[in-house]
Every structure is written in C-alpha cells, then in structure tokens.
C-alpha positions as CSV (number, residue, x, y, z in Angstrom):
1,X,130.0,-134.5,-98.9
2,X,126.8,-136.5,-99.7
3,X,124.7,-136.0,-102.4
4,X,121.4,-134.8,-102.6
5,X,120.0,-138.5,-103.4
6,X,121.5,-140.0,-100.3
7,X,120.2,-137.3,-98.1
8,X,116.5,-137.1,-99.0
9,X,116.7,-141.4,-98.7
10,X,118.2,-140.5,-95.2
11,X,115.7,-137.8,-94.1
12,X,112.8,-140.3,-95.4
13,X,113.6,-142.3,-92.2
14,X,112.9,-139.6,-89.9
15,X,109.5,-138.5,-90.9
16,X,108.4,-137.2,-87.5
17,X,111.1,-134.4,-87.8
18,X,112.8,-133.1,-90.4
19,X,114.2,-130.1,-88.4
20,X,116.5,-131.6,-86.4
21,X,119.2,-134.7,-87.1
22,X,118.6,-137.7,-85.3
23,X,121.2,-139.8,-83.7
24,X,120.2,-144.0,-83.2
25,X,121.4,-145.5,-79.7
26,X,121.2,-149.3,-78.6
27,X,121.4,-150.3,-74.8
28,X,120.2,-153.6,-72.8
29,X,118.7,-154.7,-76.1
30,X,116.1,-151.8,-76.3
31,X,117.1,-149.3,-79.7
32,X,116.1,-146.1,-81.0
33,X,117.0,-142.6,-82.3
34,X,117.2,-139.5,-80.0
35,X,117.9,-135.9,-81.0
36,X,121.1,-135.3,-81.6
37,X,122.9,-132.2,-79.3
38,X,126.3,-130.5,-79.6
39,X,127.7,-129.6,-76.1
40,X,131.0,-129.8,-74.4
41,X,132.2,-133.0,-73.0
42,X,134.0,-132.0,-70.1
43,X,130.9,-129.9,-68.7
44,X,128.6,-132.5,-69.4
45,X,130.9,-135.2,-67.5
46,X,130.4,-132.9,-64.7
47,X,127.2,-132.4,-64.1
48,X,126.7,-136.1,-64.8
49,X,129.1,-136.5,-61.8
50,X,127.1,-134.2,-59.7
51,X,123.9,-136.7,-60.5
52,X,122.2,-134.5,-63.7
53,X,121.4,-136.1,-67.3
54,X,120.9,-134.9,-71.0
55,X,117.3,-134.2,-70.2
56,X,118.0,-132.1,-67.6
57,X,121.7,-130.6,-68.9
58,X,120.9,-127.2,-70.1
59,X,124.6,-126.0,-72.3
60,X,123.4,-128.2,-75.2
61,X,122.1,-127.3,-78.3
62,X,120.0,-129.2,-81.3
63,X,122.2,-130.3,-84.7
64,X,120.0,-129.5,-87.5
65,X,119.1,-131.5,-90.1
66,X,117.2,-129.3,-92.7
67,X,118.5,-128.8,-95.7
68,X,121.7,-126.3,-96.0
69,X,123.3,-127.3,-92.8
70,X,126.0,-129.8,-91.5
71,X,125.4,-132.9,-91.8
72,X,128.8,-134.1,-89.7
C-alpha cells in the first residue's frame, strides 16, 4: 500500500492527466509514458498476429489513477 505522501509526489509527474495512470516505455533509445490499459493477453497477441496495434485494439480499458483506485 503506498502512502498518501508517495502518491501525490507520484501524480506531480503526470500533470497533464491526473485521471488516468501512466505507464513509462523505452525503445531504440526514444522514452516516454503512455496510458496505461488492462486487456487480455491472449486476445491482444491475436489481433497483433492478424496485423492490429494498441491504437487500434478495441477490448482494452484505461487503469485509473485518481485518487481511491488501484494503484497495482
């Protein structure tokens, strides 16, 4: 559980949205953060097989970051 210290400092990162938690990513040097989405593995594999994304994946849904919900 983190305390309420620690998740204000964390949130003060992400000023643009407080809504929603933010994941960072780091590939061919380049980083940033993203949204972070909950969705099945398996399904998404799938339709990345059949030449889809993220973007365009539609069984995915936002974490949320305000205050009150999971943080996992």
């Amino acid at each position: 559980m983190f305390h309420s210290k620690e998740i204000e400092l964390f949130k003060s990162h992400f000023r643009g949205r407080s809504d929603i938690y933010a994941r960072r990513w780091e590939k061919d040097g380049r980083s940033g953060y993203s949204p972070a989405y909950e969705f099945d593995w398996t399904e998404f594999m799938t339709h990345k097989r059949r030449g889809g994304s993220l973007k365009d994946f539609s069984n995915k849904r936002l974490i949320w970051g305000r205050d009150g919900h999971s943080w996992n």
